[in-house]
C-alpha positions in Angstrom: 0.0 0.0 0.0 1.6 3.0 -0.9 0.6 6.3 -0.3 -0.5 7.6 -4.1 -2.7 4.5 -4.1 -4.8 6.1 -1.3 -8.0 8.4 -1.7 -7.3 11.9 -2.8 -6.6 14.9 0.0 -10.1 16.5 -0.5 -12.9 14.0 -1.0 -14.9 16.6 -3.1 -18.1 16.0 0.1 -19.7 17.3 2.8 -21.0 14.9 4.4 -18.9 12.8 6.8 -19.1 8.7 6.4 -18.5 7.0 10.3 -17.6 3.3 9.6 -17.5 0.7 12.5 -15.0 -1.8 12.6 -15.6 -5.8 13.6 -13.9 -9.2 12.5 -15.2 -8.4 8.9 -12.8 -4.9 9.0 -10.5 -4.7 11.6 -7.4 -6.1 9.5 -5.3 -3.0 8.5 -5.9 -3.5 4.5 -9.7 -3.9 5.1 -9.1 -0.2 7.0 -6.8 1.5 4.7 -9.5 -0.1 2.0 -12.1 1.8 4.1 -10.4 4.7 4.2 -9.8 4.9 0.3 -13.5 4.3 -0.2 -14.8 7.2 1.7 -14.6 6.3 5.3 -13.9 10.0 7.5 -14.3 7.9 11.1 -13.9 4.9 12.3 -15.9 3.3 15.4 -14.8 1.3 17.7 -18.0 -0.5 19.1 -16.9 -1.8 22.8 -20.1 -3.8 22.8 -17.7 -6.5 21.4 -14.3 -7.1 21.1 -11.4 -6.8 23.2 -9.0 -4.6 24.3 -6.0 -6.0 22.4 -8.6 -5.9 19.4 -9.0 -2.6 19.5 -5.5 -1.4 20.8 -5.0 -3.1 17.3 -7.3 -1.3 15.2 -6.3 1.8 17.3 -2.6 1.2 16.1 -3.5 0.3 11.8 -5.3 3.7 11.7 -2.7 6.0 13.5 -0.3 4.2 10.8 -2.6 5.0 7.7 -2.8 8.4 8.8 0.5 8.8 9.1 1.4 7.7 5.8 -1.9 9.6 4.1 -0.6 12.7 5.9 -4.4 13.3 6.6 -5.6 13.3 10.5 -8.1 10.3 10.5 -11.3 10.3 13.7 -11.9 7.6 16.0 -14.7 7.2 17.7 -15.0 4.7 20.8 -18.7 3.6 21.5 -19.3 2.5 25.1 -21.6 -0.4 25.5 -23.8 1.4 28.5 -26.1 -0.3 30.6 -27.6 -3.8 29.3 -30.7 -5.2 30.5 -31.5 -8.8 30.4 -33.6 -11.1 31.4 -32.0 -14.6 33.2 -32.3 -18.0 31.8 -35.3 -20.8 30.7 -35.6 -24.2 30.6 -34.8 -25.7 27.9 -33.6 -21.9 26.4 -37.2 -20.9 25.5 -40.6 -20.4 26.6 -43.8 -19.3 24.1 -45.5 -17.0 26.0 -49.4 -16.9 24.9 -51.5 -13.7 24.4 -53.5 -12.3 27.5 -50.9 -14.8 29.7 -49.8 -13.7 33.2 -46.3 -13.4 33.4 -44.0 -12.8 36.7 -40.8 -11.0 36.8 -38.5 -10.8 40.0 -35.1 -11.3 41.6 -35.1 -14.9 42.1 -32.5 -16.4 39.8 -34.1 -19.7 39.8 -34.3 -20.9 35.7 -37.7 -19.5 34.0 -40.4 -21.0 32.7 -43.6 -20.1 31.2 -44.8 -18.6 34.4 -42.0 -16.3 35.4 -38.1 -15.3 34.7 -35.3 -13.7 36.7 -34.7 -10.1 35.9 -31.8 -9.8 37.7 -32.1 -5.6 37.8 -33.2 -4.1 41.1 -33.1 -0.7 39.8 -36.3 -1.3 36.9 -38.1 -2.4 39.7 -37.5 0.4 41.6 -39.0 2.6 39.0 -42.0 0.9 37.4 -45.0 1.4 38.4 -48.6 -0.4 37.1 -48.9 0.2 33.2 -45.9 0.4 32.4 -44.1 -1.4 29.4 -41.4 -3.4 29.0 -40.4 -4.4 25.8 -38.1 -8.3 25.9 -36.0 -8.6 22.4 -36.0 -5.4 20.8 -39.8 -5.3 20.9 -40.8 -8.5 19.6 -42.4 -9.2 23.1 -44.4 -6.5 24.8 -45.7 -6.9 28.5 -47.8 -4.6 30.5 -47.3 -3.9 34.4 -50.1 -5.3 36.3 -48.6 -4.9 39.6 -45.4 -4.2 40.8 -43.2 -3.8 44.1 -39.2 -3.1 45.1 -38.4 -7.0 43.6 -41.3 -8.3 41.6 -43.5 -7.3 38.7 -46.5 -9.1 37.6 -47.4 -8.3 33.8 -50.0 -9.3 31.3 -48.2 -10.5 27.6 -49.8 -8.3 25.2 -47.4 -9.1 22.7 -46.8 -12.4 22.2 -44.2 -15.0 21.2 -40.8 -16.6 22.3 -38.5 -15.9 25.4 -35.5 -16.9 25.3 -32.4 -16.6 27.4 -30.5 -13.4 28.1 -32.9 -12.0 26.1 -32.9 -7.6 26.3 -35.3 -5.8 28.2 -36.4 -2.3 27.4 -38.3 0.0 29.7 -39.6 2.9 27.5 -41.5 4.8 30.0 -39.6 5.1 33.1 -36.4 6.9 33.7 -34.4 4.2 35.3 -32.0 4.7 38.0 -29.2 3.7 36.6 -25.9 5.9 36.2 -23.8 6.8 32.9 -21.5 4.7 33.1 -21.0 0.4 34.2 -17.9 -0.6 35.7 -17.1 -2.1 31.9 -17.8 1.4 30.5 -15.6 2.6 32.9 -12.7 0.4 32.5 -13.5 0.9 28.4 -13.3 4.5 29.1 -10.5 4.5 30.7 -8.7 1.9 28.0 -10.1 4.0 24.9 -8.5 7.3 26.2 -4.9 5.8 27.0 -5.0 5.1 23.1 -6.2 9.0 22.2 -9.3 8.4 21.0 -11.1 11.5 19.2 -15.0 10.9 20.3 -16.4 8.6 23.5 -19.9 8.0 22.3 -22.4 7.9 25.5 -25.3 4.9 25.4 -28.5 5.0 26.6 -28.4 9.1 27.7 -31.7 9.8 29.6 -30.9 13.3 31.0 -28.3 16.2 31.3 -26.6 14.9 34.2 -25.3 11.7 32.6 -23.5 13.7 30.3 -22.1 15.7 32.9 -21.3 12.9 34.8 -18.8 11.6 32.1 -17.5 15.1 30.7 -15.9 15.8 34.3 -14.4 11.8 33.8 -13.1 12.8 30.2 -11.9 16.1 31.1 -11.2 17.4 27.5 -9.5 14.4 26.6 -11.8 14.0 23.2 -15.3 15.1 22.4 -18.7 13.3 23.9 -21.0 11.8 21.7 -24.5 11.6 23.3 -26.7 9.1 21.9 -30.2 9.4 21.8 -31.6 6.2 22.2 -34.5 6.3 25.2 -37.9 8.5 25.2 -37.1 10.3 28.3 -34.0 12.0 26.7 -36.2 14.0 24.5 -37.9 15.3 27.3 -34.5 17.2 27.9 -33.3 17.7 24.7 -31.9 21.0 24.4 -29.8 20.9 27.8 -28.4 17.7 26.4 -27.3 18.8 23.1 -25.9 22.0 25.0 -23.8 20.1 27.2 -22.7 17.2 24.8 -20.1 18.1 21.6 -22.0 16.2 19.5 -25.1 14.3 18.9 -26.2 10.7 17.0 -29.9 10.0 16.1 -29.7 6.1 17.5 -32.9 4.7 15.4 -32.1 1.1 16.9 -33.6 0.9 20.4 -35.4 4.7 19.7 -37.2 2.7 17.2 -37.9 -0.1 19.6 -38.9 2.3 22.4 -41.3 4.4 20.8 -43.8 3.9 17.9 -42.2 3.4 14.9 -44.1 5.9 13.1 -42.7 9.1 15.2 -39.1 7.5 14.6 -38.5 9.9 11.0 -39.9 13.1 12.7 -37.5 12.7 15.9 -34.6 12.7 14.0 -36.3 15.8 12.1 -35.9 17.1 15.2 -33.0 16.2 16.8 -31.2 17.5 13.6 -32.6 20.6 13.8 -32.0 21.2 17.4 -28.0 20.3 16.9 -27.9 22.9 13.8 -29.4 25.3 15.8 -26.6 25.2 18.3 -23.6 24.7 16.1 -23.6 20.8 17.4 -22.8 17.9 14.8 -25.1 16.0 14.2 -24.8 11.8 13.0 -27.5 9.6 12.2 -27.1 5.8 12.5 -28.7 2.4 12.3 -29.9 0.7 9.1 -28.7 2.8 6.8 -27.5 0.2 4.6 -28.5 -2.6 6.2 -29.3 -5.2 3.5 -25.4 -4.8 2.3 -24.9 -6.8 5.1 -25.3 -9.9 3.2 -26.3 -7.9 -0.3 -23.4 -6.1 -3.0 -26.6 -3.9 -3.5 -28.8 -1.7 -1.3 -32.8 -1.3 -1.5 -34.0 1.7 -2.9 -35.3 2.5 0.3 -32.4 2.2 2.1 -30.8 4.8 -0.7 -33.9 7.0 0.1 -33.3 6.8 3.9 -29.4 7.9 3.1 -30.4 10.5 1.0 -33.0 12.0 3.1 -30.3 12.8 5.9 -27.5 14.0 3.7 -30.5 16.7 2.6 -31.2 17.4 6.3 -27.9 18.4 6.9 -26.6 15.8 9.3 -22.4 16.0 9.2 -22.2 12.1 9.2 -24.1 9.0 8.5 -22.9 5.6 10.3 -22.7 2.3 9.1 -22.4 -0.7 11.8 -23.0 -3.7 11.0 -22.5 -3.2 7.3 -18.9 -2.4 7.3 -18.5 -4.5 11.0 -19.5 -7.8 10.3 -21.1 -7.5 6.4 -20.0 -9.6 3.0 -19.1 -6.4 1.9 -17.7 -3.8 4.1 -16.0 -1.9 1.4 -18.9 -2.0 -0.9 -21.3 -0.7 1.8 -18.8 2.5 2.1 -18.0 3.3 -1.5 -22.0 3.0 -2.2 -22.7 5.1 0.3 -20.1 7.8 -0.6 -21.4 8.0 -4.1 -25.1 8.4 -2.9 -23.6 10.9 -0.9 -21.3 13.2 -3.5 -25.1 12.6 -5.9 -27.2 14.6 -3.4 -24.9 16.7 -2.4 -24.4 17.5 -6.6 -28.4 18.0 -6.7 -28.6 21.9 -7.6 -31.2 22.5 -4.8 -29.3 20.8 -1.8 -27.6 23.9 -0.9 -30.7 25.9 -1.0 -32.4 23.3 1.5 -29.3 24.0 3.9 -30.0 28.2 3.8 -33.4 27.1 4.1 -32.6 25.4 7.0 -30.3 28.2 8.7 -31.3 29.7 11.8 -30.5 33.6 12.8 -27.2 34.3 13.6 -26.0 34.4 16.6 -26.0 37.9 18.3 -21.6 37.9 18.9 -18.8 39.4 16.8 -17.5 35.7 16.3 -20.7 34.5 14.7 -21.2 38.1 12.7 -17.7 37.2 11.3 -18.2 33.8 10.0 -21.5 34.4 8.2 -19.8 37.4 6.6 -17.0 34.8 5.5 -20.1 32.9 4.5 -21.4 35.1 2.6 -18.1 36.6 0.9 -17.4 33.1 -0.6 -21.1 33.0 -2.1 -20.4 36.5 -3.6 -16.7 36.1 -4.9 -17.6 31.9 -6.0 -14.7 31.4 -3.9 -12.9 28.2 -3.5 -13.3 27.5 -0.1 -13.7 29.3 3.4 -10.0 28.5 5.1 -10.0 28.8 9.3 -7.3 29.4 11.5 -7.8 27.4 14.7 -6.0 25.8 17.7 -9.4 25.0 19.4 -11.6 24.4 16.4 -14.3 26.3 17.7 -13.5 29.0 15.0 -14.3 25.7 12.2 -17.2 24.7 13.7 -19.1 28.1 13.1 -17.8 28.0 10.2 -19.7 24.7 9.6 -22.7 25.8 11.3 -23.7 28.7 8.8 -23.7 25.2 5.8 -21.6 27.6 3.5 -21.6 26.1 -0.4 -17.7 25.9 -0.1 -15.2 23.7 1.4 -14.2 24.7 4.9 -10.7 24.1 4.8 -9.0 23.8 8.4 -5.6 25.0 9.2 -4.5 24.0 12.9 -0.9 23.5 15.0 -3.7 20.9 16.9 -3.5 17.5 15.9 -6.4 16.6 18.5 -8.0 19.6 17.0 -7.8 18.3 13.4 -8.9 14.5 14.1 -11.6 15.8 16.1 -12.9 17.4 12.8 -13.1 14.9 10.9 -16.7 14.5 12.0 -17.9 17.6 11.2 -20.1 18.8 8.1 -17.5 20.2 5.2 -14.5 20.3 6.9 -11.3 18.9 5.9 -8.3 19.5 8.4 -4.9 20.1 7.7 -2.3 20.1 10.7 0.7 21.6 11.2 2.8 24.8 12.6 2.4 26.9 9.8 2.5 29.9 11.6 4.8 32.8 12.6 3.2 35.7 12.2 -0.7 36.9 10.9 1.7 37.7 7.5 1.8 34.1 6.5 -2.7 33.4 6.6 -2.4 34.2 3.1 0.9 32.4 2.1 -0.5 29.4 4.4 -3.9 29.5 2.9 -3.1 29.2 -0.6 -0.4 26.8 -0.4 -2.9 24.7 1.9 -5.7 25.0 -0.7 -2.8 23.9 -3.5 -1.9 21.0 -1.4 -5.6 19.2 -1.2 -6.8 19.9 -4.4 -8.6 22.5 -3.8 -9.3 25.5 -6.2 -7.4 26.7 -8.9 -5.5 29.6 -10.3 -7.4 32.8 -9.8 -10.0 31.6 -7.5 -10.7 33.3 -4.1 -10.4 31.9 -0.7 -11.8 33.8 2.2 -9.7 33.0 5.4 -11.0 33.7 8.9 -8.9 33.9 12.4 -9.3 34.9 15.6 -6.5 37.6 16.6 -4.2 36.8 18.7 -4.2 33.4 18.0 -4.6 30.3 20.1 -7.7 33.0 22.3 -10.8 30.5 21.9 -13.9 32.2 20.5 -11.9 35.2 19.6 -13.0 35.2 15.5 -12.5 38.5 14.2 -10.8 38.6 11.0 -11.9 37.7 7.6 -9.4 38.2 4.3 -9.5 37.4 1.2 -6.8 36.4 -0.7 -6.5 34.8 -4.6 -4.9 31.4 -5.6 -2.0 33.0 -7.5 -2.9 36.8 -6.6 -2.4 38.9 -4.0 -3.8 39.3 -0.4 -6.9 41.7 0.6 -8.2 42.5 4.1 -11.6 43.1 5.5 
């Protein structure tokens, strides 16, 4: 693998591609194969695998991004809290319609009469008619009665139990905290190796992400998923104190009614635009590429409907994790990306889609930058950042150039690399505010972007390294001089 075999510096898209890693990927051709195709992130799913696995997969990505000269993300996803039912004899019980069915403490094998549910804390917060929901849904039981280590429920869906089965409680907030002792010692593992994002499981309120931002301490960016009911309850004080957000159809679509699933993630998207906060939708996207070299239509359709949202990335799991065709499942879904995003009326959803700018001279200077670009047809916006705060407004206003990052920040720069239109380039370019123009232009040059004669509008935030200080736009020309606004 040499480097000129690679994918090109600038992959000519907005839209970031997150693709998770299992025993069908994990191999470091399979990830620099990934990477060619279109992949911007790679997850690490600690709901499986070990430690040395992903230390592994950890150590073949820093390697391809050092020889691609490109920083590459990595996002670690914490398993959170799993509830399960205990065990049956003979592995399985057919519960019947209109049955009664016990649940409790006692760890004795099940039958068709009751089961362990070895999870004091759901008990604690049931109360009568409530659901819980055994196997992603397939099984539905309604809370008849209930005390500190029982429940007694009616089945009103029907069908087979078996062991170690998962239980979802869609209408309580449990008491449960952030983070397991394995999500802690994952935690713990996954920043020693400098991950980029810790995705947070099963959020059901502010405090959870609080809980694990003082843990992190700046280390890399939280990633709150949205998963259970009760988190939309507080939806804008989590995507306030998260960095970024993912739309988790799996168990949302299991807890709630299918049906309001597409109009949720309407509206989680919009609330993370709104604040500047990117945004990922996952689950199913591909899904039939699991075993299929093609997608369904519908599953193109689901894609495409995102990318023309807005969101900054789209996830695949098990596509790319445990699929036929891992590398298939990214190249398709980077070409159904780079079609919409061609679509001459994409762009004008995003302006549709804008909200008012933000009354601060930071945000005043980045939608003039915005603007400028539109105006002048320029090549690309290019941002001076240690933080990266001054490239994610940038991002936010959805401008119809490239955002071209220039950071001394590696962490900076890999952190970006989930974020809508950015591409990141790192390095100490830097000696004095004389060189933005120099830097810009031979940073454009370098990933393909522009060409002779073409504008690029650089912002910064004087002196540099203050976060939040954007207050300088300039425009200078590929080949041409330097002008200052």
């Amino acid at each position: 693998m040499t480097t000129s075999s690679l994918a090109p510096a600038h992959r000519g898209r907005r839209a970031k591609i997150i693709a998770t890693l299992g025993p069908a990927s994990r191999d470091p051709q399979t990830i620099a194969d990934l990477y060619e195709a279109g992949a911007d992130v790679f997850r690490l799913n600690f709901s499986h695998g070990t430690h040395a696995d992903h230390a592994a997969s950890v150590a073949a990505i820093r390697a391809l991004e050092q020889e691609t000269g490109r920083p590459i993300t990595i996002l670690m996803d914490l398993q959170g809290p799993k509830l399960r039912v205990g065990t049956f004899q003979g592995g399985s019980v057919v519960l019947q319609p209109g049955a009664n069915f016990r649940l409790d403490l006692n760890p004795e094998i099940g039958s068709v009469e009751r089961a362990c549910l070895p999870h004091p804390e759901i008990f604690a917060a049931l109360r009568p008619g409530a659901s819980l929901l055994i196997n992603d849904g397939h099984l539905r039981l309604r809370v008849k009665t209930c005390g500190k280590d029982f429940a007694e429920t009616e089945v009103i869906v029907a069908g087979v139990i078996s062991d170690r089965k998962g239980v979802n409680v869609p209408d309580v907030t449990l008491p449960i905290p952030a983070l397991t002792p394995k999500d802690k010692a994952d935690l713990d593992f996954g920043l020693s190796q400098g991950v980029d994002w810790v995705g947070l499981s099963f959020v059901q309120r502010p405090e959870d992400v609080a809980a694990v931002r003082e843990m992190v301490q700046g280390r890399a960016g939280i990633l709150s998923k949205l998963e259970k009911p009760s988190a939309l309850d507080h939806l804008d004080a989590i995507v306030e104190l998260s960095d970024s957000i993912m739309v988790a159809r799996g168990d949302l679509g299991v807890e709630m009614p299918l049906e309001q699933v597409p109009v949720l993630q309407k509206r989680i998207v919009r609330a993370c635009r709104k604040r500047g906060k990117p945004v990922v939708v996952a689950t199913q996207m591909l899904e039939s590429m699991i075993k299929s070299p093609v997608p369904t239509r519908a599953e193109v359709s689901d894609v495409a409907t995102a990318i023309y949202d807005g969101v900054d990335a789209v996830m695949l799991s098990a596509e790319t994790a445990a699929g036929s065709f891992p590398v298939r499942a990214v190249s398709t879904m980077h070409r159904i990306i780079g079609h919409v995003e061609s679509d001459e009326h994409y762009l004008d959803l995003m302006q549709a889609g804008h909200n008012e700018t933000e009354h601060s001279s930071p945000a005043a200077i980045t939608a003039a930058a915005g603007q400028i670009a539109h105006t002048l047809k320029a090549a690309a916006i290019v941002t001076f950042t240690s933080s990266g705060s001054t490239t994610l407004r940038a991002a936010q206003e959805r401008p119809d150039v490239p955002i071209l990052c220039v950071t001394p920040s590696l962490n900076a720069g890999r952190r970006l690399g989930l974020v809508w239109g950015v591409h990141a380039l790192v390095g100490d370019f830097i000696d004095s505010v004389d060189d933005i123009g120099d830097v810009a232009v031979e940073g454009a040059r370098r990933c393909g972007i522009g060409k002779e004669g073409q504008a690029l509008v650089i912002t910064a935030g004087m002196p540099f390294g203050k976060v939040g200080s954007t207050n300088m736009v300039r425009v200078v020309w590929i080949g041409g001089e330097t002008k200052t606004s």
